[in-house]
Z-matrix of the N, CA and C atoms (Angstrom, degrees):
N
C 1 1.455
C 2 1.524 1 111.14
N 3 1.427 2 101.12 1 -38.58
C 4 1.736 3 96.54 2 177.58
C 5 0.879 4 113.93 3 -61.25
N 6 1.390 5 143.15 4 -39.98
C 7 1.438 6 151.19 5 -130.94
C 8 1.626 7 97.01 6 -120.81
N 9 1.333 8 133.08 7 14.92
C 10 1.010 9 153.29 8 178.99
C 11 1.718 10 115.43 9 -116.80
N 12 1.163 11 106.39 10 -60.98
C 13 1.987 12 113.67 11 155.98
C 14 1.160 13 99.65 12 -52.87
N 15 1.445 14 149.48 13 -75.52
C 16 0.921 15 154.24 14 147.83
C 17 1.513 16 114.08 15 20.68
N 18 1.166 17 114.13 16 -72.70
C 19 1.440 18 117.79 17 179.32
C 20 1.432 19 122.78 18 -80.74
N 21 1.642 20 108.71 19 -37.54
C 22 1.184 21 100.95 20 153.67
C 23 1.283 22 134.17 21 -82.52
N 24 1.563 23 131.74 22 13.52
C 25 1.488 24 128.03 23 155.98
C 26 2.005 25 99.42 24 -73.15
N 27 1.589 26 108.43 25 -34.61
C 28 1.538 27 119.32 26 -161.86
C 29 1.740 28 85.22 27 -55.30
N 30 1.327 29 133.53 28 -57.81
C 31 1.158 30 118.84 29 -147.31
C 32 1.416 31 114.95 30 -72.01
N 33 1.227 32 108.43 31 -23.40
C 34 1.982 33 119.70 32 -178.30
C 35 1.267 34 107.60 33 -50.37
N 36 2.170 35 90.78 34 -63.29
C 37 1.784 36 108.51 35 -165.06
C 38 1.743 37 92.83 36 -125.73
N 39 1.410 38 109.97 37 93.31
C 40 1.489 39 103.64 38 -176.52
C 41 1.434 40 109.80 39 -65.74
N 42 1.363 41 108.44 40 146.40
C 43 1.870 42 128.03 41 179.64
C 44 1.439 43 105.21 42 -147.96
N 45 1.580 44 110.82 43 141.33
C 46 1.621 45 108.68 44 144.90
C 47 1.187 46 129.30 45 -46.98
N 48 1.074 47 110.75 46 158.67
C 49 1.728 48 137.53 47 158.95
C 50 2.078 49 100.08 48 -34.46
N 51 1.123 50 113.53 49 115.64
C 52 1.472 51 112.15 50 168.62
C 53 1.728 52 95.14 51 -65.52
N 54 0.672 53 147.21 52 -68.14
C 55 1.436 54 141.88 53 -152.83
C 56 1.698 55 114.38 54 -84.72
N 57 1.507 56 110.20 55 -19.67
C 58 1.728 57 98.08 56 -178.50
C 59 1.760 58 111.53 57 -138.47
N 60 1.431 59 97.94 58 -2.90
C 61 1.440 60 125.11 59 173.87
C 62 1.806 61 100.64 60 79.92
N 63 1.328 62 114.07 61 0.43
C 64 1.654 63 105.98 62 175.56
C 65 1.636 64 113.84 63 -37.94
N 66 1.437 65 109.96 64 155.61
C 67 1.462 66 92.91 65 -163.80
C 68 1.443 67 106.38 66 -93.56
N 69 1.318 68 120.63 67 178.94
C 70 1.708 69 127.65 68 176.69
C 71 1.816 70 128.64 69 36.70
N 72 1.509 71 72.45 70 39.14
C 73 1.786 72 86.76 71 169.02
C 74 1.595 73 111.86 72 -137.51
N 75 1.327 74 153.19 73 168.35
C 76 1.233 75 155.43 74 163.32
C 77 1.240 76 90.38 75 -90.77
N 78 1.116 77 134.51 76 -49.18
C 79 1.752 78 130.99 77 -164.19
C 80 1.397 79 96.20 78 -157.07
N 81 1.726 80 104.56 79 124.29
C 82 1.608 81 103.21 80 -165.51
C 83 1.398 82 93.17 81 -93.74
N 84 1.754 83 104.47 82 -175.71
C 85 2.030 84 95.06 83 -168.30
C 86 1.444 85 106.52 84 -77.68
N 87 1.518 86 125.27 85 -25.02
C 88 1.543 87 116.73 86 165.72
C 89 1.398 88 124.17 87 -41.57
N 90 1.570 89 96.67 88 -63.42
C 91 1.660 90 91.16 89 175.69
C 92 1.888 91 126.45 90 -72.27
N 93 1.548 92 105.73 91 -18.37
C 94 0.800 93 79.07 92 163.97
C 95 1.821 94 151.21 93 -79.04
N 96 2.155 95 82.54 94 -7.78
C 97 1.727 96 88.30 95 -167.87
C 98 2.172 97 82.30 96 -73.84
N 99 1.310 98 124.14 97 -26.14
C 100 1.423 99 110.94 98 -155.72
C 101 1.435 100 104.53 99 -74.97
N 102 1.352 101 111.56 100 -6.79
C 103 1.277 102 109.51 101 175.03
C 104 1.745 103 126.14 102 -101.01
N 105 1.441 104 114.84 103 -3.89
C 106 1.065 105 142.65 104 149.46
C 107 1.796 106 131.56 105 -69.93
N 108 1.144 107 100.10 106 -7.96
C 109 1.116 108 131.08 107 -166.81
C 110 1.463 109 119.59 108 -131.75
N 111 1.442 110 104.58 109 49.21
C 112 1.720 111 101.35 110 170.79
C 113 1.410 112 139.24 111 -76.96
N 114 1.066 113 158.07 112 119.59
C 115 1.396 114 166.61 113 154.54
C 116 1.648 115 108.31 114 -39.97
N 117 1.003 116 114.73 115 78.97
C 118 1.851 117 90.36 116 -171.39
C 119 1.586 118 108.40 117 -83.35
N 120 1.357 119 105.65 118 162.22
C 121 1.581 120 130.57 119 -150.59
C 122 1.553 121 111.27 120 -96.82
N 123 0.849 122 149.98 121 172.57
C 124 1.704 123 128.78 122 149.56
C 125 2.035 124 92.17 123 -149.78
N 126 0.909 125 92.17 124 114.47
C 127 1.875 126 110.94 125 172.15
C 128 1.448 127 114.26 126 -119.35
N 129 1.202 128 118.37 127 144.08
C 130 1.473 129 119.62 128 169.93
C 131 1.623 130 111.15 129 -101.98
N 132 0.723 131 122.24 130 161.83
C 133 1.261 132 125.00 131 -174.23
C 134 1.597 133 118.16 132 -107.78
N 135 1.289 134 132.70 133 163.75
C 136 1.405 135 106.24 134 169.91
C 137 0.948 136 136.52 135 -90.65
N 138 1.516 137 114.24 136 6.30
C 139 1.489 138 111.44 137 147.42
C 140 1.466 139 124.17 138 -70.90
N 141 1.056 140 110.10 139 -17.79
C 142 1.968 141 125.10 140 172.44
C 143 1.655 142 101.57 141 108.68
N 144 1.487 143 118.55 142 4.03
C 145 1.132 144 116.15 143 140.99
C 146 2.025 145 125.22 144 -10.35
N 147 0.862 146 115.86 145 110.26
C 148 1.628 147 113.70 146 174.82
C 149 1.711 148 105.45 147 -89.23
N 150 0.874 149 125.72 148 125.85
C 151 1.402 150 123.23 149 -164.94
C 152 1.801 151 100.96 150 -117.95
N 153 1.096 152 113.08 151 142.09
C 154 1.605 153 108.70 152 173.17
C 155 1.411 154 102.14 153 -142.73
N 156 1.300 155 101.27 154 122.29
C 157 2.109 156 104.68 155 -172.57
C 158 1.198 157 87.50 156 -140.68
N 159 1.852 158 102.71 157 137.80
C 160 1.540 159 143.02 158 178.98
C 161 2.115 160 81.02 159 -61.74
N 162 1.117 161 127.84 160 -75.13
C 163 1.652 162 118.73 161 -153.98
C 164 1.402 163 116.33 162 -113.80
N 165 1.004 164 132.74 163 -167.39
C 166 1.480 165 136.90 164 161.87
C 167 1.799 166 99.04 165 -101.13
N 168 1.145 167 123.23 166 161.08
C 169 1.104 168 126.49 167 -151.68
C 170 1.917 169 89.21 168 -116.05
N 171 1.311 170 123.18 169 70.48
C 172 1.350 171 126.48 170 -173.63
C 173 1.473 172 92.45 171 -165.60
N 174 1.653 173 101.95 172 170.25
C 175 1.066 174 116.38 173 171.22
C 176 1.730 175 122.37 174 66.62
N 177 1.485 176 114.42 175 -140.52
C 178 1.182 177 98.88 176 -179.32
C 179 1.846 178 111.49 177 -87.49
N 180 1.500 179 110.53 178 -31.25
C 181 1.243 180 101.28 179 176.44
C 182 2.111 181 116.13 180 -32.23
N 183 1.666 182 80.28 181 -55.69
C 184 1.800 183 81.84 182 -176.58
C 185 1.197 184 117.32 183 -59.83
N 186 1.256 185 128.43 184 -64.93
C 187 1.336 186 123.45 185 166.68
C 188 1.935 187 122.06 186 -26.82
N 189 1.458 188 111.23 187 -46.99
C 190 1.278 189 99.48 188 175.93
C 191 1.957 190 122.80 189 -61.00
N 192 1.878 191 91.57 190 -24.92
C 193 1.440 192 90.06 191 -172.56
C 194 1.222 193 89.31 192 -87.75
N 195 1.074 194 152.51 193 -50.92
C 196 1.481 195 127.80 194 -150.53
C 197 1.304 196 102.95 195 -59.65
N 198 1.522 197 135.52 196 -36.41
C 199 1.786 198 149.05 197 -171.99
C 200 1.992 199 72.28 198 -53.30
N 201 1.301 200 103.83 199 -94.93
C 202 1.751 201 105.62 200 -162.15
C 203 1.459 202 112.25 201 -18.65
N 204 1.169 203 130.50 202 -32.99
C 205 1.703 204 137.43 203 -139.58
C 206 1.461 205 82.10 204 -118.20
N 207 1.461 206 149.00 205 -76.73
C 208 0.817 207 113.88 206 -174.84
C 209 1.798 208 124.01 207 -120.32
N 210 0.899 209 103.12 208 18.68
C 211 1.559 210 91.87 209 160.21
C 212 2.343 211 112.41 210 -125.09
N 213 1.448 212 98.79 211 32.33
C 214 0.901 213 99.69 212 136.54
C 215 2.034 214 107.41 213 73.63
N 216 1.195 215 115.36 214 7.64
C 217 1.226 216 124.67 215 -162.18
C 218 2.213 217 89.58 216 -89.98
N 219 0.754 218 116.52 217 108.29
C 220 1.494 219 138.05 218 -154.59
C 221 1.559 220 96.31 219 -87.57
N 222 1.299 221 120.76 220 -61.55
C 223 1.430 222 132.16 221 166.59
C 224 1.680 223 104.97 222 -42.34
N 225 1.069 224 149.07 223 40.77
C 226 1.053 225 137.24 224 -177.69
C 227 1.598 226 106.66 225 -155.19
N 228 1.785 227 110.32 226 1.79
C 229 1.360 228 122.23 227 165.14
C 230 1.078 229 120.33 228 -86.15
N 231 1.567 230 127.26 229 -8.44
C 232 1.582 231 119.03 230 178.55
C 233 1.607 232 106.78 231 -94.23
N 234 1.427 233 120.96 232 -20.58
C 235 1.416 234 122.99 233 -173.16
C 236 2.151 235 96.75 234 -79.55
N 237 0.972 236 120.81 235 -33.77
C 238 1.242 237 137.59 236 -177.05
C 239 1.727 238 118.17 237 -74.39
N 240 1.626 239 96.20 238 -48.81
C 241 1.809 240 105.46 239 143.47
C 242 1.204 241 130.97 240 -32.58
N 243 1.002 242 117.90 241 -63.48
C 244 2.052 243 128.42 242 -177.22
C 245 1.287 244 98.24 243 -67.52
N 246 1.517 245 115.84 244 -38.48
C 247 2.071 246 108.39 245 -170.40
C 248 1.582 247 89.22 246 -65.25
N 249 1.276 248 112.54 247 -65.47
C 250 1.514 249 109.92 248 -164.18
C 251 1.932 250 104.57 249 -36.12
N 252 1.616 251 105.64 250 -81.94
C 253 1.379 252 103.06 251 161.89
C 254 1.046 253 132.77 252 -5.49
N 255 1.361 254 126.43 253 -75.99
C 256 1.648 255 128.73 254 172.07
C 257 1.418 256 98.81 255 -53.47
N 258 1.176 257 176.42 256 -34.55
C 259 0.983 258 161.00 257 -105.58
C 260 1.762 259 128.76 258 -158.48
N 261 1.530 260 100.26 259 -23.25
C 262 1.156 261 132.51 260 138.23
C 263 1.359 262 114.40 261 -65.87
N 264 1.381 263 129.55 262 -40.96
C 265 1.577 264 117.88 263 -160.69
C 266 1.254 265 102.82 264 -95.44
N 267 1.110 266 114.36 265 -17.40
C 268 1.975 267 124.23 266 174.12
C 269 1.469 268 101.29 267 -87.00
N 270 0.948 269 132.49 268 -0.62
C 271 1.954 270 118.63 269 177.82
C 272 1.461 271 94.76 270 -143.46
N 273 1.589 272 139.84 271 -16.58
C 274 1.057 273 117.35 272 151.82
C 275 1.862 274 130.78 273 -129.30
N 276 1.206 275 102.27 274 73.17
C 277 1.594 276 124.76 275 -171.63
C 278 1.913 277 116.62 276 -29.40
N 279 1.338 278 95.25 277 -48.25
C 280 1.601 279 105.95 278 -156.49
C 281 1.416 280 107.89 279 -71.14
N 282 1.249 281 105.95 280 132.42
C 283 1.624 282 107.52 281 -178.18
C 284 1.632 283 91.45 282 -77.89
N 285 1.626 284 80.66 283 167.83
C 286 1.560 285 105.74 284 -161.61
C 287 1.262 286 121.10 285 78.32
N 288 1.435 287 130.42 286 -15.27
C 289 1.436 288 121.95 287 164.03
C 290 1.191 289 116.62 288 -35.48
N 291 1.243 290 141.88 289 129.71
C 292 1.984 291 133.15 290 143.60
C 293 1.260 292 112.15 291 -74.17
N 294 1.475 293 113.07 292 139.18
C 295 1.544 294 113.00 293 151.32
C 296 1.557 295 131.95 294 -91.28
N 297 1.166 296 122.65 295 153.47
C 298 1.005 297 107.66 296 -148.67
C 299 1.231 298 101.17 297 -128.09
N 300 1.479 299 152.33 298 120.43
C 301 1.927 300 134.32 299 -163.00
C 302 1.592 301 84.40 300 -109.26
N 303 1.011 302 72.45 301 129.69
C 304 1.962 303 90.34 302 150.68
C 305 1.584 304 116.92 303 -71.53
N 306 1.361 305 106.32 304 137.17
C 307 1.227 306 109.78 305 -174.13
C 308 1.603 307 125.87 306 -72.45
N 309 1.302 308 108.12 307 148.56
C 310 1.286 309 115.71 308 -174.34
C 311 2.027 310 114.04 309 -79.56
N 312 1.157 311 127.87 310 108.31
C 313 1.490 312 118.71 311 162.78
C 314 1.289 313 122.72 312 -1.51
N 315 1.352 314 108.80 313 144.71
C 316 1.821 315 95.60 314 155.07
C 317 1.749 316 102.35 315 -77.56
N 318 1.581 317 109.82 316 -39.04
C 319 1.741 318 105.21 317 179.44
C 320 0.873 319 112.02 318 -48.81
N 321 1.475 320 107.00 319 -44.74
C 322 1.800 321 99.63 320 -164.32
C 323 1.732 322 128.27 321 -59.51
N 324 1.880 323 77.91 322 -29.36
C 325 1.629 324 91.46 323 -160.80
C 326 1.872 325 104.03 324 -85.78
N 327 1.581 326 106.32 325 -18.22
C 328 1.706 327 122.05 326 154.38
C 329 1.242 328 103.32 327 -50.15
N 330 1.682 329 141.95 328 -91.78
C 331 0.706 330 125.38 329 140.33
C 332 1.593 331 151.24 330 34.10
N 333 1.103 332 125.04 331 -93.69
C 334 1.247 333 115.11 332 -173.28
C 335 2.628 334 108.39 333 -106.46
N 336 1.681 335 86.89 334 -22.08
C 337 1.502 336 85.77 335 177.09
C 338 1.282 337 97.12 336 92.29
N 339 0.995 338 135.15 337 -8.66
C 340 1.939 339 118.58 338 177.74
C 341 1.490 340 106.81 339 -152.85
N 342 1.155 341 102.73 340 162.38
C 343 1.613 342 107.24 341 -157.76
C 344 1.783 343 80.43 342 -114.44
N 345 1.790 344 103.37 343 120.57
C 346 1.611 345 116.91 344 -176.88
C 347 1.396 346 120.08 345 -82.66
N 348 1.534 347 116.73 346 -39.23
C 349 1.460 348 115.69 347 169.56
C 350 1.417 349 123.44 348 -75.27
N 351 1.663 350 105.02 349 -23.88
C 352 1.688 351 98.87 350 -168.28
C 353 1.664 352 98.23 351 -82.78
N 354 1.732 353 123.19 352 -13.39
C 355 1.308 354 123.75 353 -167.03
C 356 1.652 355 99.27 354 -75.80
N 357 1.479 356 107.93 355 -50.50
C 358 1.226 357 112.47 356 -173.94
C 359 1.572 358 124.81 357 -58.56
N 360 1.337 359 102.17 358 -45.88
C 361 1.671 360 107.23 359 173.57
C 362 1.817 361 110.80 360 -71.90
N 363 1.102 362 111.39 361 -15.47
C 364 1.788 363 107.68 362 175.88
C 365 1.366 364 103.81 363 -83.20
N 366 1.350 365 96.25 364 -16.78
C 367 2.385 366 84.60 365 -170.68
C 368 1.845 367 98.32 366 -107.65
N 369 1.629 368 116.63 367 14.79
C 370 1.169 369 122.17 368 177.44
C 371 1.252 370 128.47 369 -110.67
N 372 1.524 371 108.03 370 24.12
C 373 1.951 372 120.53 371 177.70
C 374 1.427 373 113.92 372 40.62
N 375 1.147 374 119.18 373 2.74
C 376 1.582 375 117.66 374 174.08
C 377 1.753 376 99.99 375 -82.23
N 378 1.621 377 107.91 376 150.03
C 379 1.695 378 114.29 377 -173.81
C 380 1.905 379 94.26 378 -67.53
N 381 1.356 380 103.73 379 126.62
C 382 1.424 381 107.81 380 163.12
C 383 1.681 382 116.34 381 -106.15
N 384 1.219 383 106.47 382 145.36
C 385 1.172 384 116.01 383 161.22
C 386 1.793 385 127.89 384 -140.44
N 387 1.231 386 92.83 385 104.41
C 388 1.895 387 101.83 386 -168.53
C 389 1.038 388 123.98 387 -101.60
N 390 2.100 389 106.31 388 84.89
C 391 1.234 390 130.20 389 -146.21
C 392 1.506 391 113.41 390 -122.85
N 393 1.448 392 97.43 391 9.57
C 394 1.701 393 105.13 392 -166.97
C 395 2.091 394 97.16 393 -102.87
N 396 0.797 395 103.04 394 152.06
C 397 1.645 396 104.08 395 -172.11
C 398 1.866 397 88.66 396 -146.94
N 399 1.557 398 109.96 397 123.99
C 400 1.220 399 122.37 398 155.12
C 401 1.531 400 121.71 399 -67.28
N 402 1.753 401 110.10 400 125.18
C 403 1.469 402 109.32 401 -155.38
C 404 1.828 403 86.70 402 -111.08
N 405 0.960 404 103.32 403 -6.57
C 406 1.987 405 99.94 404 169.69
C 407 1.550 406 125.23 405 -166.16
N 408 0.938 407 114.90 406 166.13
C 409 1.852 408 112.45 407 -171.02
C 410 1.759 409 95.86 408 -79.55
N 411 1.185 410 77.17 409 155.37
C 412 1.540 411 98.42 410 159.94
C 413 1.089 412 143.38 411 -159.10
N 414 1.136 413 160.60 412 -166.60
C 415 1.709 414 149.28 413 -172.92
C 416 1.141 415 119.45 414 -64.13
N 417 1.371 416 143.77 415 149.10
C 418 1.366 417 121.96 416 137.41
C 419 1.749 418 134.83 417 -41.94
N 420 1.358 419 94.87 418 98.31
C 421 1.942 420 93.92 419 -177.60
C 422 1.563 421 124.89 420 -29.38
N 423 1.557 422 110.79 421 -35.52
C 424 1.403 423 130.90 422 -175.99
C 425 1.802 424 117.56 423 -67.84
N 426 1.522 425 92.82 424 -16.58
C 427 1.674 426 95.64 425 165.90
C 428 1.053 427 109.97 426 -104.15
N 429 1.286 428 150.67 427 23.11
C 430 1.428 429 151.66 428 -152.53
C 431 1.528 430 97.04 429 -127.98
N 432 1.588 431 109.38 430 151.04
C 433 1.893 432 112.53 431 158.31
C 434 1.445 433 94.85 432 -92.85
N 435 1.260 434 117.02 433 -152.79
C 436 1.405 435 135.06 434 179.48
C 437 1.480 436 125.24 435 -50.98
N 438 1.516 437 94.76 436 -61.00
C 439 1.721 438 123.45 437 -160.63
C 440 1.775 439 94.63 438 -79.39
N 441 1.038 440 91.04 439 -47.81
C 442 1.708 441 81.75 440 165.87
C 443 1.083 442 157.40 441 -70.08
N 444 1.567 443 97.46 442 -32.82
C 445 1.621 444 123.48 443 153.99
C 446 1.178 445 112.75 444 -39.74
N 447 1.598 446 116.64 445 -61.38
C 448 1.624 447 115.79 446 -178.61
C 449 1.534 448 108.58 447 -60.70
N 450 1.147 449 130.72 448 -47.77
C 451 1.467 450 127.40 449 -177.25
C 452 1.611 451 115.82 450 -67.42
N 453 1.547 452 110.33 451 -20.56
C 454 1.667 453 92.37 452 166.10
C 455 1.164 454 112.61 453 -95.84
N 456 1.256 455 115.15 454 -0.73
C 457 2.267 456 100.09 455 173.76
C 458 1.659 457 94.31 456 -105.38
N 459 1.084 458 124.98 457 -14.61
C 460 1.566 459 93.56 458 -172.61
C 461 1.448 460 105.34 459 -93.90
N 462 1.737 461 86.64 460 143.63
C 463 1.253 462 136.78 461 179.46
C 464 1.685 463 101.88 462 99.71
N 465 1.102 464 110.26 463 37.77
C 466 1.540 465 88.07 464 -166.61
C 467 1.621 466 103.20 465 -129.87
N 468 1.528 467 101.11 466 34.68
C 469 1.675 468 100.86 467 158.74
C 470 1.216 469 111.47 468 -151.50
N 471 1.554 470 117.25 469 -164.68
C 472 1.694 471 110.61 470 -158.61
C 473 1.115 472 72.14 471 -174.00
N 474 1.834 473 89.79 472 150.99
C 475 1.894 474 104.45 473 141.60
C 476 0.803 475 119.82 474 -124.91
N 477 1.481 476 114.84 475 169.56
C 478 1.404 477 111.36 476 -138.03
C 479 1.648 478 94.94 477 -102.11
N 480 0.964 479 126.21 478 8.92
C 481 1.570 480 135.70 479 -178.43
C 482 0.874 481 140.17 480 -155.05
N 483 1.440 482 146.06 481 142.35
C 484 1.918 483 131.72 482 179.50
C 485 1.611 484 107.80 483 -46.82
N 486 1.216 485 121.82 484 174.19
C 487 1.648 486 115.55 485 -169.05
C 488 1.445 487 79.84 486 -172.47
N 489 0.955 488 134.09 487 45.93
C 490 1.728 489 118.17 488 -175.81
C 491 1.516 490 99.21 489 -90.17
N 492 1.305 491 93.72 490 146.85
C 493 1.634 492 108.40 491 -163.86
C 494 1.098 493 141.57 492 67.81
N 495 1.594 494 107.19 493 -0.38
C 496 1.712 495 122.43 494 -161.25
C 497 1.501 496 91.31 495 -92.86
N 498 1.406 497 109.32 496 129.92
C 499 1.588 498 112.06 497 167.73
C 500 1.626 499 110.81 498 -82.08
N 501 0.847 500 122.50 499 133.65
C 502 1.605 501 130.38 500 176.87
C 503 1.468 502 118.72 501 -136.90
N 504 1.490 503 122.84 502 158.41
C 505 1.454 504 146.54 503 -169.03
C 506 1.576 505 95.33 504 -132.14
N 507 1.646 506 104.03 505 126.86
C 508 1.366 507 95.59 506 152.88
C 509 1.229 508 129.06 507 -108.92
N 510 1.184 509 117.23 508 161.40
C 511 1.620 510 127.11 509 -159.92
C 512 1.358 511 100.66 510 -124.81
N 513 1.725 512 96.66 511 121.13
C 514 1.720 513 112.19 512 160.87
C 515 1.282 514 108.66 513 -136.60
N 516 1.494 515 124.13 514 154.03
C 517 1.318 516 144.94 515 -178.70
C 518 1.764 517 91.32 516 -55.88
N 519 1.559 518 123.29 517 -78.80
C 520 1.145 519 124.59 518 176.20
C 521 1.154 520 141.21 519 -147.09
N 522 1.644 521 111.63 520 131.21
C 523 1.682 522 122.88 521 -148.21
C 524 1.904 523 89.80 522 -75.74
N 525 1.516 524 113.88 523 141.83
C 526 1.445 525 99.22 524 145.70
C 527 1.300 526 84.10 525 -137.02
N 528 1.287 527 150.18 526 -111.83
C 529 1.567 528 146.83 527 -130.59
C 530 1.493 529 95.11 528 -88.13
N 531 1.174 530 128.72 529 -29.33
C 532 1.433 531 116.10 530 166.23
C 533 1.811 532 112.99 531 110.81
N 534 1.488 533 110.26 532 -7.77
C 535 1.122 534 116.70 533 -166.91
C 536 2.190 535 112.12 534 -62.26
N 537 1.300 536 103.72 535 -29.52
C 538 1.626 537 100.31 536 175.10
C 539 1.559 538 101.25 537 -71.41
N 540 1.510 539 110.78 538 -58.37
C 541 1.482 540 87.60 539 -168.89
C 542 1.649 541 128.05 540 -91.10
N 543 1.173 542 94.93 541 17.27
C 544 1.717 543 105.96 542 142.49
C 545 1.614 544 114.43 543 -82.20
N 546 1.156 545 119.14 544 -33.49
C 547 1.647 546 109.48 545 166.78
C 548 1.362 547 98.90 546 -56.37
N 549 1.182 548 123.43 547 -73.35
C 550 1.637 549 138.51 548 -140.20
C 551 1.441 550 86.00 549 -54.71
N 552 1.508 551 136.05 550 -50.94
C 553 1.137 552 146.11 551 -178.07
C 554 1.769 553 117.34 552 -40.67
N 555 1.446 554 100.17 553 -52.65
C 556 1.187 555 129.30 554 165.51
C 557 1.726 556 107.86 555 -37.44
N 558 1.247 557 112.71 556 -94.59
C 559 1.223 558 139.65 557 165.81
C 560 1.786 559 115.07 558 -28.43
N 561 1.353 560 99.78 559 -44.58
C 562 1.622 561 86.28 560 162.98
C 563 1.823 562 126.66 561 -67.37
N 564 1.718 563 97.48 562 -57.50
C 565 1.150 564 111.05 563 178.12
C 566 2.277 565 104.52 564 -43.33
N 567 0.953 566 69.47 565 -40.57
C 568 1.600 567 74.20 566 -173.35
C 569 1.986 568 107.82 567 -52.42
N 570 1.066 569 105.22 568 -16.21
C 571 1.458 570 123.78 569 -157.76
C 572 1.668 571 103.10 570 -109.12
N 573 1.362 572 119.18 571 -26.28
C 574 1.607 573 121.29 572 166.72
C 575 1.561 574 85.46 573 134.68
N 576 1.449 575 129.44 574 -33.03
C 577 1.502 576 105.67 575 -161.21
C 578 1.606 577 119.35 576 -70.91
N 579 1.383 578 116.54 577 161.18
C 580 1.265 579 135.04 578 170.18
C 581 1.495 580 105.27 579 -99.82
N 582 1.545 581 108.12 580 103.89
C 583 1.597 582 125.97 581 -171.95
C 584 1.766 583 92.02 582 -88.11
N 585 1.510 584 104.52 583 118.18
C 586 1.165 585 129.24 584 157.63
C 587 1.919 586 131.25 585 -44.88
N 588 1.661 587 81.97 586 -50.67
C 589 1.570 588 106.32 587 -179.11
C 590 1.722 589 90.40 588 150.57
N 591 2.277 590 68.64 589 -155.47
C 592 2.125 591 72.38 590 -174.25
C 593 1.235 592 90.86 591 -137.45
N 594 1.169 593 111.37 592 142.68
C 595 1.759 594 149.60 593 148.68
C 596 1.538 595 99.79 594 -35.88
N 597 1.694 596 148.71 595 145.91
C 598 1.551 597 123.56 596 112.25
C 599 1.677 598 100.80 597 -139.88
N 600 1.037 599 87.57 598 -167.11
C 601 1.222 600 93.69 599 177.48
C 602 1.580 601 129.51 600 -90.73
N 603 2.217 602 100.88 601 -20.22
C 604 1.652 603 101.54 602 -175.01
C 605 1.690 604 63.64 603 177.58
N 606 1.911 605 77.78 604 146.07
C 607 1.303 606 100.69 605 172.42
C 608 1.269 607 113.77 606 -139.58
N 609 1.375 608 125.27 607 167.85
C 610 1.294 609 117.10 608 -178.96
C 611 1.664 610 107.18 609 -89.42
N 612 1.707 611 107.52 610 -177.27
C 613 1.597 612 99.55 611 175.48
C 614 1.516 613 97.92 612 -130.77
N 615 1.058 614 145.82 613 20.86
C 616 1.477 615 156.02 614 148.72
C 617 1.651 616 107.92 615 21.18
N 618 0.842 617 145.34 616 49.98
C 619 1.605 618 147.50 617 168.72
C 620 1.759 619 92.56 618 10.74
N 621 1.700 620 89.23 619 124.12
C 622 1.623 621 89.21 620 -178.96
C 623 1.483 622 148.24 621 79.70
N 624 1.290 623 95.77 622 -7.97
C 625 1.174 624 108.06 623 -171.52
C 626 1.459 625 105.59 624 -109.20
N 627 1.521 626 103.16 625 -27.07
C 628 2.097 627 101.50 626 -178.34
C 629 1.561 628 100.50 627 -145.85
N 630 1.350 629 97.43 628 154.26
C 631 1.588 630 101.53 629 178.80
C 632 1.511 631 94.18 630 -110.10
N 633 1.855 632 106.87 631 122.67
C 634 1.351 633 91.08 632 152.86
C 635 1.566 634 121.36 633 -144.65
N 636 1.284 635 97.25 634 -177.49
C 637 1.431 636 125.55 635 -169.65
C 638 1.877 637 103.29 636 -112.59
N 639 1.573 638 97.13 637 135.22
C 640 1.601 639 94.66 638 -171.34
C 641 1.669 640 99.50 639 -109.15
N 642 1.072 641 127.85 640 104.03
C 643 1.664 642 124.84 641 -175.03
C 644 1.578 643 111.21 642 -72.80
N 645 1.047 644 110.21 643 21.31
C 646 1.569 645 121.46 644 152.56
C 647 1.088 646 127.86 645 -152.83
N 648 1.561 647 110.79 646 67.38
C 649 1.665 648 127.39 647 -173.69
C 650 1.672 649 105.40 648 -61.82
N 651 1.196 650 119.56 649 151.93
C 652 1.178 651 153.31 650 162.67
C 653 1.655 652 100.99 651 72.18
């Protein structure tokens, strides 16, 4: 059905393929079955972060998200929904978990006009709770190496409430060195919760930076 709107939004306002650039589709039927079709990941992070991501952050998956993130193609949050979903529900089972999105920039959200993680986790039936509030600006992560990344987000979130005892997952569009949602992590624990790990949607594999484990080897 998606891949059907899809073509008929293509014929109004024609576009490539978000994921392979084929022409006069929003999401052609390849990508869309590959995006229906997630493998989820499980990495730790080096903070000991447990990480669980619907894709690897390459190829066409990435390409389709970066189209969503920044040029704004909206229809491309419900196919990205179910990855998250599946992938969350395979690394975090137990009801009563909360999820938790990491917050969106004010730049970012200048920027691009829509907030990408809180869209994705609302159209993904998993329990949300969007309790983290940015308490100061900070860099763009994307100009940063490692060591720096962590030093421009920390301290730079809050929640907005006690949470003691609440088990929670945090949720980001996409993990690479891990330094926000080790804040966000931060910032909960700081708040009473017991952080599970994190939810995303695609992560990177950066040599060194994460150990992982593929929960669907071969």
């Amino acid at each position: 059905m998606f891949a059907v709107l899809s073509d008929a939004l293509a014929l109004i306002l024609p576009v490539d393929c978000a994921g392979c650039g084929a022409p006069d589709s929003v999401l052609c039927e390849t990508c869309t079955d590959l995006l229906a079709a997630p493998r989820p990941l499980r990495h730790v992070l080096a903070s000991g972060l447990v990480v669980h991501a619907a894709f690897d952050f390459a190829d066409r998956p990435a390409r389709a998200l970066r189209t969503l993130k920044e040029e704004g193609r909206t229809s491309l949050v419900r196919p990205f929904a179910a990855a998250l979903a599946t992938a969350a529900r395979a690394g975090f089972p137990d009801a009563g978990t909360l999820f938790v999105p990491m917050p969106t920039s004010a730049a970012a959200f200048r920027r691009r006009g829509h907030r990408v993680v809180e869209a994705i986790l609302d159209r993904s039936g998993l329990p949300a709770l969007a309790v983290l509030r940015r308490i100061r600006s900070t860099r763009d992560q994307r100009e940063l190496g490692r060591a720096e990344r962590t030093r421009n987000v920390a301290g730079s979130l809050l929640a907005r409430r006690r949470l003691d005892g609440r088990r929670v997952v945090v949720v980001d569009d996409v993990v690479t060195t891990g330094a926000s949602v080790s804040e966000a992590a931060r910032a909960l624990r700081e708040a009473g919760a017991e952080v599970m790990g994190v939810a995303c949607v695609a992560h990177t594999r950066r040599s060194g930076l994460i150990r992982d484990t593929d929960l669907n080897p071969g």
